[in-house]
C-alpha positions in Angstrom: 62.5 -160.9 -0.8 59.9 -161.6 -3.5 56.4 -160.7 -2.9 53.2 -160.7 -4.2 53.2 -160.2 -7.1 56.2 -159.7 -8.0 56.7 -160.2 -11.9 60.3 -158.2 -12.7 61.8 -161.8 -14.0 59.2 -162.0 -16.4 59.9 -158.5 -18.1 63.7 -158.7 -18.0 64.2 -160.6 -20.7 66.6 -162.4 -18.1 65.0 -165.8 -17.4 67.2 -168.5 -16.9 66.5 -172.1 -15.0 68.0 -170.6 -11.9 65.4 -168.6 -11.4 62.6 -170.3 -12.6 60.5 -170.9 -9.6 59.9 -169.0 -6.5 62.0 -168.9 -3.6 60.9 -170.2 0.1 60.9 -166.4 0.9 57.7 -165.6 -1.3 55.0 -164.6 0.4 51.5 -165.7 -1.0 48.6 -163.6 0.9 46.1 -165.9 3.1 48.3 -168.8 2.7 48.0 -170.9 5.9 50.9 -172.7 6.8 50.3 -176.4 5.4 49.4 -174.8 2.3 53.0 -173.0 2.2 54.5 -176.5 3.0 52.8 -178.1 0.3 54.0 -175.0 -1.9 57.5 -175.2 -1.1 57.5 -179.4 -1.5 55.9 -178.6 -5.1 58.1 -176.5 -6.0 61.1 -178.4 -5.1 59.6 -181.2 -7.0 59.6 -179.1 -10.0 62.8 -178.0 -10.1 64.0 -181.6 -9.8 61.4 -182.5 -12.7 61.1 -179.0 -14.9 59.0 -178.6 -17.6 60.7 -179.5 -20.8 60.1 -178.4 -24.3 56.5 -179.4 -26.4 54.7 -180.1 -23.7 51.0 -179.8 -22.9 50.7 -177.8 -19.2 48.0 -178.9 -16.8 48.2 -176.0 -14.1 46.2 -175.8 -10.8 45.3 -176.9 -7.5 44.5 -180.0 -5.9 41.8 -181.2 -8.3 44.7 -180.7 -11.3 47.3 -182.2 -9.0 44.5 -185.3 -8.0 44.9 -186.3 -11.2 48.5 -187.6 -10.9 50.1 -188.9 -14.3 47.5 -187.1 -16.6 49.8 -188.9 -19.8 48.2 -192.4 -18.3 44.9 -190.9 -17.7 44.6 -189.7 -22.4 47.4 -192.1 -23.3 49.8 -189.2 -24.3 53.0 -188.5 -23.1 53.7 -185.0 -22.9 51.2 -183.8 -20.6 52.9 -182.2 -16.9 50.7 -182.1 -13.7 51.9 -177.9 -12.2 49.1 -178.8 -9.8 50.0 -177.8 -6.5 47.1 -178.5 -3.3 46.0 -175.9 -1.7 47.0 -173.3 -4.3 45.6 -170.0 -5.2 45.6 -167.6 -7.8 48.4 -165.6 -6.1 50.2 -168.8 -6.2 50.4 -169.5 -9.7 51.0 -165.8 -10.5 54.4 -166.4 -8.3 55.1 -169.6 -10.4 54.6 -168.7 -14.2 58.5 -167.9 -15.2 58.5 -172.1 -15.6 55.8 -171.8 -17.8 57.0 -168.8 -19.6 60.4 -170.0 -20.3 59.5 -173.1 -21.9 57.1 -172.5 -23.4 54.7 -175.0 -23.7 51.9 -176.4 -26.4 49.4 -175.4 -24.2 48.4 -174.7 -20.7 45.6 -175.6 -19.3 44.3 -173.8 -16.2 41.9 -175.1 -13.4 41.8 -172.2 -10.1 40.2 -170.1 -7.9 37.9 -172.8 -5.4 40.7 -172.6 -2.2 39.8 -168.7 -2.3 36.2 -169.3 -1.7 36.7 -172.3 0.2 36.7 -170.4 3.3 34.5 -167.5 5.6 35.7 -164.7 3.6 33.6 -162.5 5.6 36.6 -160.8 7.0 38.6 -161.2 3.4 35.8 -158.5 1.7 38.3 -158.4 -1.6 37.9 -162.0 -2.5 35.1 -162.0 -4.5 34.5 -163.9 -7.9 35.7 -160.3 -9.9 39.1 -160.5 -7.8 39.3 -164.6 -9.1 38.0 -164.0 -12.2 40.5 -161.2 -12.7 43.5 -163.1 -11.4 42.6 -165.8 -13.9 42.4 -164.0 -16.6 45.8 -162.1 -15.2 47.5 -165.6 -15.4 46.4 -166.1 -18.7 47.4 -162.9 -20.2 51.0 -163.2 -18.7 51.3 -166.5 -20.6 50.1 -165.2 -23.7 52.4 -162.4 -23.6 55.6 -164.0 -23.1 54.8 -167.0 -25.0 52.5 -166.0 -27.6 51.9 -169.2 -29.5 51.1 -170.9 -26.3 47.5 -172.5 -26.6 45.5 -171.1 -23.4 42.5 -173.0 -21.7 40.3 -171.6 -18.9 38.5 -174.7 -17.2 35.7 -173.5 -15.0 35.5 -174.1 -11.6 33.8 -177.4 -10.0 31.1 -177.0 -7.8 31.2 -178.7 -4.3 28.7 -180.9 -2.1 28.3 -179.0 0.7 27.0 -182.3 2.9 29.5 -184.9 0.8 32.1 -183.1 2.7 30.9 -182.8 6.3 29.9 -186.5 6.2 33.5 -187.4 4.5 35.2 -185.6 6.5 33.7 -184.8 9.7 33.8 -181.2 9.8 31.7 -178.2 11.1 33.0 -175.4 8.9 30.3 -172.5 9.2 30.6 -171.6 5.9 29.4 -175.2 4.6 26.3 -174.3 6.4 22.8 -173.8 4.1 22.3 -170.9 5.3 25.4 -169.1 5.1 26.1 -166.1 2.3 27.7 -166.1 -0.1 27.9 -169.7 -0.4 30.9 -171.4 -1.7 28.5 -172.4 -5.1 27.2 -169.0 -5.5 30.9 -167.4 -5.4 31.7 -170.5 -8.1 28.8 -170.0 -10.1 29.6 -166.1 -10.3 33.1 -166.7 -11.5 32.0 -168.9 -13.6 30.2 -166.6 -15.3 32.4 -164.1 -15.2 35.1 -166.3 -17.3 32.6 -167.4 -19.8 31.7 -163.7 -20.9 36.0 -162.8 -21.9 36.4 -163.0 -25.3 40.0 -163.6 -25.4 40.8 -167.2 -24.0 38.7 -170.3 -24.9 37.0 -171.8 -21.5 36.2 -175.1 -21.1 32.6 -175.5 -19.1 33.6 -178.7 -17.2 31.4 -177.0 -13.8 28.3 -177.3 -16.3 29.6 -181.6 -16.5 29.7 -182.3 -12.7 26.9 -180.6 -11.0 23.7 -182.5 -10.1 20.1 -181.2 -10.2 20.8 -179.0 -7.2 24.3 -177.9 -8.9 25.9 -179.4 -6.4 29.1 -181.5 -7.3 27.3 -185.0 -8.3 28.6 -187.2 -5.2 28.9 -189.7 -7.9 32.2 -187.7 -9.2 33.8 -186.7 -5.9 35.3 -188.2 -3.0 34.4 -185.9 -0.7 33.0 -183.4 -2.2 35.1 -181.2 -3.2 38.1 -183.7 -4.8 37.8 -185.7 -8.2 37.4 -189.5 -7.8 37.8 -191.9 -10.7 34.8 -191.2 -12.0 34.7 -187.8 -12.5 38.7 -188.1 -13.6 37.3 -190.3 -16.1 34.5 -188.4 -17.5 36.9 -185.2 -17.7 39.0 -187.2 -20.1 36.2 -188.0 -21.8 35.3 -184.1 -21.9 38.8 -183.3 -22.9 40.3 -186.1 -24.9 39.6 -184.9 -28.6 40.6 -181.2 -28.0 44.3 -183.1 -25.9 45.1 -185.1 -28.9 44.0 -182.6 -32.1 47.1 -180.3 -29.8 49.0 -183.4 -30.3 48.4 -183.8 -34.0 49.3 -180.0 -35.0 
């Protein structure tokens, strides 16, 4: 049974499209159970789809996966959506030996809000070192097996605490004003803890989205916490000369 995290395939030196992509027996800690269904449906969608060679990597959660055909979205056409809803760190560390064995152009890696979306109050070890430090684990995995792979950190979007209980008609405790460590403070944190490596370029879209209150500008979200068409469009807008100079080398 695999297990997180279990990264033997990556070492071998025995990669091979069979065993590319984790099995319906990986466990990822603190994944609820429509989060492993959307997991598993992912991944089968993968395998039917894989990679390919000289592609540009878009690798993530929801907010990556929101953005459907990413090629439409800067007119290029060897950008792949690995975003998978729901997803944590833990989950792309169990899904990198894709990645790895085709090694693509460049990966670009958006993470880490499903960990503090949540009372973590009884989950003490998620804090923004533990996501900061499984970011930077994903990255460093990547570079090592496929060194001339291009890595991108994106930061992590902000939320609107009240977009979201008005869009979707929730009560979650931890969208309360009052309750610590807020899902924006755990962000912001991060945030700064990935800005301070000095090893992997990051991308400051959070700094692009947030509104006076840094709060995700309702203006970019449809809920809150998810991209609309507007803030799609203004990360392309963020993004499209660094997506086509990777094109040009």
């Amino acid at each position: 049974m695999k297990t997180v995290i279990l990264f033997s395939v990556f070492f071998s030196g025995c990669i091979t499209h069979h065993n590319l992509y984790p099995d319906n027996t990986t466990k990822i800690n603190g994944q609820l159970d429509w989060q492993k269904t959307f997991y598993f449906n992912r991944i089968k969608e993968f395998k039917n789809k894989p990679i390919g060679k000289n592609k540009i990597v878009f690798l993530g959660n929801s907010i990556i996966k929101g953005g459907g055909d990413w090629n439409k979205r800067f007119k290029k056409n060897n950008i792949v959506n690995r975003g998978i809803s729901g997803d944590y760190t833990l989950g792309i560390l169990n899904r990198l030996d894709e990645i790895i064995f085709y090694k693509p152009i460049a990966v670009f890696i958006m993470i880490g809000i499903n960990e503090f979306f949540a009372d973590n109050t009884q989950n003490p070890h998620i804090t923004p070192e533990y996501v900061a430090n499984n970011i930077f684990k994903i990255a460093d995995i990547i570079k090592l097996q496929s060194p001339n792979t291009k890595i991108f950190i994106y930061t992590i979007l902000p939320i609107n605490n009240n977009q979201y209980i008005e869009v979707k008609n929730v009560d979650y405790n931890f969208l309360h004003n009052n309750f610590t460590p807020s899902v924006n403070d755990q962000v912001k944190r991060t945030n700064t803890i990935l800005k301070t490596n000095k090893n992997f370029t990051v991308i400051d879209l959070y700094s692009s989205f947030i509104n006076n209150k840094e709060n995700m500008n309702k203006n970019m979200s449809s809920d809150g916490v998810h991209l609309n068409e507007n803030g799609y469009d203004l990360w392309v807008q963020e993004n499209l000369k660094l997506i086509t100079s990777l094109n040009n080398n």
